[in-house]
N, C-alpha and C positions, 0 to 999 in steps of 0.2 A: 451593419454597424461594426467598427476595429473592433475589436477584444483591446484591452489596458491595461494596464501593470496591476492595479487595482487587482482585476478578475482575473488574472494570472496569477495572483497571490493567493485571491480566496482559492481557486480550484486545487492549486497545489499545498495549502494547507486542509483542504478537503480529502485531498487523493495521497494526505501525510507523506508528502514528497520532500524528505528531508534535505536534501540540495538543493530545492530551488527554490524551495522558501528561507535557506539561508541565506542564497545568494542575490535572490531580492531583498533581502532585506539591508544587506550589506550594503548594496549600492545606490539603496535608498537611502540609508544614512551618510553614505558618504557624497551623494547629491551627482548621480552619476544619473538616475534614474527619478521621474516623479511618478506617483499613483496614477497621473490620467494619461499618461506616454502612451503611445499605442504599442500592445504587446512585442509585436514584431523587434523593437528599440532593445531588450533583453537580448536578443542573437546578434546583433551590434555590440551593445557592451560587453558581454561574459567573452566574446572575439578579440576583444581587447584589456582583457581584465591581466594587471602585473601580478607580478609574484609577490607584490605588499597584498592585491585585492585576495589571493588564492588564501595566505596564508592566515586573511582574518576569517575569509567563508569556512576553511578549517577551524580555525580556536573557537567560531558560531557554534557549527555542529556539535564538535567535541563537548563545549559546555552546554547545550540540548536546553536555553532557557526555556522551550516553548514545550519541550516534552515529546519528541515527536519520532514516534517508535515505528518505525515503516512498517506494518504488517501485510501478507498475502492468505490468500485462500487458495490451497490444494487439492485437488479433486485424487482420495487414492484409492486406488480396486482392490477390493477386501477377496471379493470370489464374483463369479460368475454373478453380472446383475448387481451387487453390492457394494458402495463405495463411501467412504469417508470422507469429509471433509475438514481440513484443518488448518487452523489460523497459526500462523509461524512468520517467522524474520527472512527464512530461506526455504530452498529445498532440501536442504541436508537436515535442517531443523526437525521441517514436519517429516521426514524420513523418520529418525530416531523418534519423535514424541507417537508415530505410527506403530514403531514395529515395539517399544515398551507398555504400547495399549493393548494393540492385539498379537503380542508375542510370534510375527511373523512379518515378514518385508512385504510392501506391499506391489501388487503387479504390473501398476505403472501409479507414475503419479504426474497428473498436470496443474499448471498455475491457471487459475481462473478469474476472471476481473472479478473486482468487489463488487461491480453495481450488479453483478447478475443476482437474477431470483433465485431462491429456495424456496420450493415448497413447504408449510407449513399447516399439514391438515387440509381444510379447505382459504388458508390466502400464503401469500408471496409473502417475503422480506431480502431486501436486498444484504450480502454476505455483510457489507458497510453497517447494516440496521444490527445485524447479528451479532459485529465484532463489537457495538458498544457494550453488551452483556459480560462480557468480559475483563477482568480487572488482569489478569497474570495470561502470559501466552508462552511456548505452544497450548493450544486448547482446541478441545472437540469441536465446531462447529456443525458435525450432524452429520448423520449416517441416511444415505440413501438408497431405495431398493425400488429397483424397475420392477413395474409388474407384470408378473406372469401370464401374458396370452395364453388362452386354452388352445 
Protein backbone atom coordinates (compact mmCIF):
# COMPACT_ATOMS: atom_id res chain seq x y z
CA UNK A 1 0.00 0.00 0.00
CA UNK A 2 1.32 4.04 -1.12
CA UNK A 3 2.28 5.91 2.07
CA UNK A 4 0.05 9.60 1.87
CA UNK A 5 0.56 12.92 2.66
CA UNK A 6 -1.56 12.13 5.64
CA UNK A 7 1.25 9.57 7.12
CA UNK A 8 3.86 11.73 5.75
CA UNK A 9 2.76 14.38 8.10
CA UNK A 10 2.18 12.22 11.04
CA UNK A 11 5.72 10.52 10.87
CA UNK A 12 7.30 13.81 10.23
CA UNK A 13 5.53 15.56 13.04
CA UNK A 14 6.63 12.17 15.04
CA UNK A 15 10.27 12.42 14.09
CA UNK A 16 9.73 16.56 14.94
CA UNK A 17 10.88 17.38 11.51
CA UNK A 18 10.55 20.97 11.39
CA UNK A 19 10.63 21.50 7.59
CA UNK A 20 8.43 19.13 6.45
CA UNK A 21 5.86 19.43 8.56
CA UNK A 22 5.81 23.11 7.59
CA UNK A 23 5.95 22.53 4.22
CA UNK A 24 3.24 20.22 4.15
CA UNK A 25 1.32 22.05 5.56
CA UNK A 26 1.85 24.94 3.56
CA UNK A 27 0.79 23.36 0.43
CA UNK A 28 -1.94 21.83 2.11
CA UNK A 29 -3.32 25.07 2.54
CA UNK A 30 -2.68 26.37 -0.36
CA UNK A 31 -4.27 23.30 -2.23
CA UNK A 32 -1.28 22.24 -3.94
CA UNK A 33 -1.39 19.06 -2.04
CA UNK A 34 -4.47 16.83 -0.30
CA UNK A 35 -4.10 14.40 2.76
CA UNK A 36 -4.80 11.14 0.80
CA UNK A 37 -2.11 12.08 -2.37
CA UNK A 38 0.16 9.59 -2.48
CA UNK A 39 3.46 10.55 -0.48
CA UNK A 40 5.67 10.46 -3.45
CA UNK A 41 3.32 13.85 -5.00
CA UNK A 42 5.45 16.08 -2.13
CA UNK A 43 8.89 15.41 -4.41
CA UNK A 44 6.81 16.88 -7.15
CA UNK A 45 5.51 19.76 -5.43
CA UNK A 46 8.56 21.11 -3.09
CA UNK A 47 10.41 20.57 -7.09
CA UNK A 48 8.32 23.18 -8.03
CA UNK A 49 7.57 25.17 -5.03
CA UNK A 50 8.17 29.49 -6.05
CA UNK A 51 9.80 31.93 -4.01
CA UNK A 52 6.06 33.08 -2.70
CA UNK A 53 5.74 28.99 -1.64
CA UNK A 54 9.59 29.14 0.06
CA UNK A 55 9.07 32.28 1.65
CA UNK A 56 5.78 31.43 3.50
CA UNK A 57 7.43 27.72 4.59
CA UNK A 58 9.81 30.19 6.12
CA UNK A 59 7.56 32.88 8.10
CA UNK A 60 5.66 28.91 9.11
CA UNK A 61 8.82 27.91 10.88
CA UNK A 62 10.02 31.18 12.18
CA UNK A 63 6.43 31.57 13.95
CA UNK A 64 6.79 27.56 15.25
CA UNK A 65 2.75 27.66 15.82
CA UNK A 66 3.13 23.86 16.36
CA UNK A 67 6.16 24.15 18.86
CA UNK A 68 8.41 21.93 17.19
CA UNK A 69 11.98 21.86 18.64
CA UNK A 70 13.97 19.46 16.55
CA UNK A 71 15.84 17.53 19.22
CA UNK A 72 18.76 14.71 18.74
CA UNK A 73 20.46 12.13 20.87
CA UNK A 74 24.25 11.96 21.22
CA UNK A 75 26.14 9.07 22.24
CA UNK A 76 29.53 10.98 24.12
CA UNK A 77 32.60 8.83 25.67
CA UNK A 78 33.12 9.92 29.13
CA UNK A 79 36.29 7.24 29.50
CA UNK A 80 37.04 3.91 28.60
CA UNK A 81 33.54 1.92 28.55
CA UNK A 82 31.50 5.02 29.70
CA UNK A 83 29.43 7.21 27.69
CA UNK A 84 26.83 9.90 27.95
CA UNK A 85 23.96 10.43 26.35
CA UNK A 86 22.50 13.74 25.49
CA UNK A 87 19.50 15.49 24.16
CA UNK A 88 20.44 18.66 22.20
CA UNK A 89 19.37 20.84 18.93
CA UNK A 90 23.12 20.10 17.51
CA UNK A 91 26.35 18.78 17.97
CA UNK A 92 27.95 21.74 19.09
CA UNK A 93 25.19 22.07 21.63
CA UNK A 94 25.51 18.61 23.41
CA UNK A 95 29.38 19.32 22.98
CA UNK A 96 29.32 22.50 25.50
CA UNK A 97 26.18 21.09 27.64
CA UNK A 98 28.97 17.81 27.93
CA UNK A 99 32.02 19.36 28.62
CA UNK A 100 30.00 21.94 31.51
CA UNK A 101 28.64 18.57 33.03
CA UNK A 102 31.74 16.80 33.27
CA UNK A 103 34.33 19.50 33.09
CA UNK A 104 36.07 17.77 30.16
CA UNK A 105 35.58 17.32 26.25
CA UNK A 106 34.27 14.42 25.38
CA UNK A 107 36.33 11.61 23.21
CA UNK A 108 33.98 11.23 20.40
CA UNK A 109 30.65 12.06 20.27
CA UNK A 110 27.99 10.45 17.73
CA UNK A 111 24.31 11.16 16.72
CA UNK A 112 22.03 8.28 17.30
CA UNK A 113 18.40 7.68 16.09
CA UNK A 114 15.76 8.42 18.66
CA UNK A 115 13.96 5.22 18.20
CA UNK A 116 17.00 3.23 19.50
CA UNK A 117 16.76 1.49 22.96
CA UNK A 118 18.17 2.33 26.18
CA UNK A 119 18.50 0.16 28.65
CA UNK A 120 16.75 0.88 31.70
CA UNK A 121 17.59 -1.78 34.55
CA UNK A 122 15.81 -4.76 33.46
CA UNK A 123 13.49 -3.02 30.29
CA UNK A 124 14.15 -0.74 27.12
CA UNK A 125 12.82 2.80 26.34
CA UNK A 126 13.15 4.20 23.21
CA UNK A 127 15.49 7.87 23.43
CA UNK A 128 11.81 9.28 21.83
CA UNK A 129 10.05 7.73 25.16
CA UNK A 130 12.93 9.37 27.21
CA UNK A 131 12.98 12.85 25.66
CA UNK A 132 9.36 13.36 26.70
CA UNK A 133 10.73 13.61 30.39
CA UNK A 134 12.09 16.44 29.48
CA UNK A 135 10.52 20.00 29.71
CA UNK A 136 14.28 22.31 28.90
CA UNK A 137 17.19 20.79 26.65
CA UNK A 138 20.37 20.35 26.45
CA UNK A 139 19.71 17.63 29.13
CA UNK A 140 21.10 14.38 30.46
CA UNK A 141 19.53 11.51 28.94
CA UNK A 142 21.74 8.91 30.68
CA UNK A 143 25.09 7.51 31.33
CA UNK A 144 26.13 4.24 30.16
CA UNK A 145 28.66 1.76 31.18
CA UNK A 146 29.70 -1.62 29.34
CA UNK A 147 30.37 -4.27 31.60
CA UNK A 148 33.32 -5.43 32.50
CA UNK A 149 34.33 -9.14 31.28
CA UNK A 150 36.37 -10.96 33.73
Amino acid sequence: MMSTIRELLKDAMRDESKVLVYAIRHFLSAGKLKYDDPADKFDEVIANATDRDNQAIGELMEQNLLGIDEIHVYAMKIEKGRFAFVFARDEEEATYFFCRTFQRWPMNCHQYPMDSPMSLGYRFRSFRELKKEHDEFPALAGIYEKEVSA
